[in-house]
N, C-alpha and C positions, 0 to 999 in steps of 0.2 A: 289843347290840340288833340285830335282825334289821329290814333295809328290805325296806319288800316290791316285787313284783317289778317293778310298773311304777308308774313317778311321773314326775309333772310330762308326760305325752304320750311319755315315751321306756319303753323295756323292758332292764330289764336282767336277763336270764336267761342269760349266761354264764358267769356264775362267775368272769369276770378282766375286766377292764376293758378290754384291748385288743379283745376280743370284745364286749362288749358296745357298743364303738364301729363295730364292724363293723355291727350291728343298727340303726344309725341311717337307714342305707337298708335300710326296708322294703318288702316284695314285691317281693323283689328277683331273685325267679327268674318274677315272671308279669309280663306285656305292660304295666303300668303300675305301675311301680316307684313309693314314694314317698320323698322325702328329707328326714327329719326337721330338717336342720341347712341351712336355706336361708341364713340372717341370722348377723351376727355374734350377737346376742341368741341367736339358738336355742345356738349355741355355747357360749354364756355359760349356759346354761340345763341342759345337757347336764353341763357339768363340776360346776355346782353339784349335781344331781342324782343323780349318779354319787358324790358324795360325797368327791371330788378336791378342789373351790376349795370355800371356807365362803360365800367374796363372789363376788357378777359380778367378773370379773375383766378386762371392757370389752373383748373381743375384738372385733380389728378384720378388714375384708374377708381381709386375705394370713392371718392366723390360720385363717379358714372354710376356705380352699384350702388349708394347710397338712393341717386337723382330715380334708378329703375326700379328699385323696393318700394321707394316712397310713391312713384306712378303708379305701381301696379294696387299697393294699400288703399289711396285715394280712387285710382276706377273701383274697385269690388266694392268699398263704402259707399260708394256713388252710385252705381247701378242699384243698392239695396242688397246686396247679399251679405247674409250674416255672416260674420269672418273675426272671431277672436284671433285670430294671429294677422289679422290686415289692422283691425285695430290696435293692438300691440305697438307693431311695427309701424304707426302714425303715432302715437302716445310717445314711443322715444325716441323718434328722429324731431319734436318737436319739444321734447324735453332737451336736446343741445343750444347750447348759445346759440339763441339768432342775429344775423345781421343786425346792425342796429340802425334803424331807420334816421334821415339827419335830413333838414331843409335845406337845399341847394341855391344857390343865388339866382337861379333862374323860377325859385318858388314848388319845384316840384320834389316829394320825397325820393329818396335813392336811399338803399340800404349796403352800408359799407360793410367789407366781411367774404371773406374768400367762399368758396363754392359752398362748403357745406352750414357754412353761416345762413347762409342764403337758402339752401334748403330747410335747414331747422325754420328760416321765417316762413316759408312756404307751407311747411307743415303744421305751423302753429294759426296760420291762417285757415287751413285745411279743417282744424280741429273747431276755431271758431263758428266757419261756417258747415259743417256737419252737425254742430251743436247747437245751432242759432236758430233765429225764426225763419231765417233762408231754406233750408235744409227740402224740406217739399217742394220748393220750384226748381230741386237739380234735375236735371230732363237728359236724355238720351237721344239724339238726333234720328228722328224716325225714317232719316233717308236710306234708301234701301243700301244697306252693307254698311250704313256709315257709323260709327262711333263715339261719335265725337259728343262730349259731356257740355251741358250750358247751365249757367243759372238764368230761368227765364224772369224773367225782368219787364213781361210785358202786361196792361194795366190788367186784362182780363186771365191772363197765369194759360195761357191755351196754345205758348207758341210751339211749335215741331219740330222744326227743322235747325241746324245750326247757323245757316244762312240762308237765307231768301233767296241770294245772288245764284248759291250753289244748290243743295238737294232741294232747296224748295220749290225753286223754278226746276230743276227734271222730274220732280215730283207731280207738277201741277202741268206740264207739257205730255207725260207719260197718261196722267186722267185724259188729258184732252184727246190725245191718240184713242184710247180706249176707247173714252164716248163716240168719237168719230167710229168705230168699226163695230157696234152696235145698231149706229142708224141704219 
């Protein structure tokens, strides 16, 4: 079953989940950033969403601060900036018990494990794929102001945009304007 891309107020358009926690702070390259994850609830709201916890998993305030360290650790690793302490600060929230992943009766994994279970797997994910042969396709959505982190996944490794549907098509309607005011 395919979820689509945004639900419940969050966007998940990067193809891994550590990425797609990075997205939780939107507009996050223009002068009035927004921060999806203020409340322990939005946290709670987040992992359900993402399709990590099946239940609120009643996440509390040091969970919120755990969920925004680990976001911000994974964008600056993600973008490419060198950051001994973004490293660090991925190294031991991924060194905590993780959730422990379990086969569901309906065949799909869910990993059982209150909020910050569930971040430690996040982060250990994170660590995989930062260290993996993945790591050169994590892309920064070229849409103008947008942020948003993807692992591209496409055959030729040349994709842009974080969706087609969104920055790609005002990207490729904004060329077409311009060529038009050329001729």
């Amino acid at each position: 079953m395919h979820l689509p891309e945004d639900r419940d107020g969050f966007r998940f358009r990067g193809g891994h989940v550590a990425l797609d926690l990075a997205s939780t702070l939107t507009r996050r390259l223009k002068d009035d950033p927004k921060d999806l994850l203020t409340s322990p609830r939005d946290l709670d709201r987040w992992l359900v969403s993402s399709g990590l916890a099946s239940t609120y998993p009643g996440s509390a305030s040091s969970d919120l601060a755990l969920a925004r360290t680990l976001r911000e650790a994974i964008y600056v690793i993600a973008i490419g900036k060198t950051s001994r302490a973004a490293r660090e600060q991925l190294n031991s929230i991924a060194a905590l018990r993780p959730a422990a992943p379990q086969l569901s009766a309906s065949g799909k994994v869910v990993r059982r494990g209150g909020a910050s279970e569930q971040l430690a797997a996040i982060a250990g994910q994170a660590v995989e794929l930062f260290g993996g042969a993945d790591a050169p396709r994590i892309r920064q959505c070229e849409g103008n102001g947008c942020a948003i982190l993807f692992l591209d996944q496409s055959r030729s490794g040349r994709r842009r945009w974080c969706s087609m549907e969104g920055c790609g098509n005002r990207a490729k309607a904004e060329a077409f304007r311009h060529r038009g005011r050329e001729v």
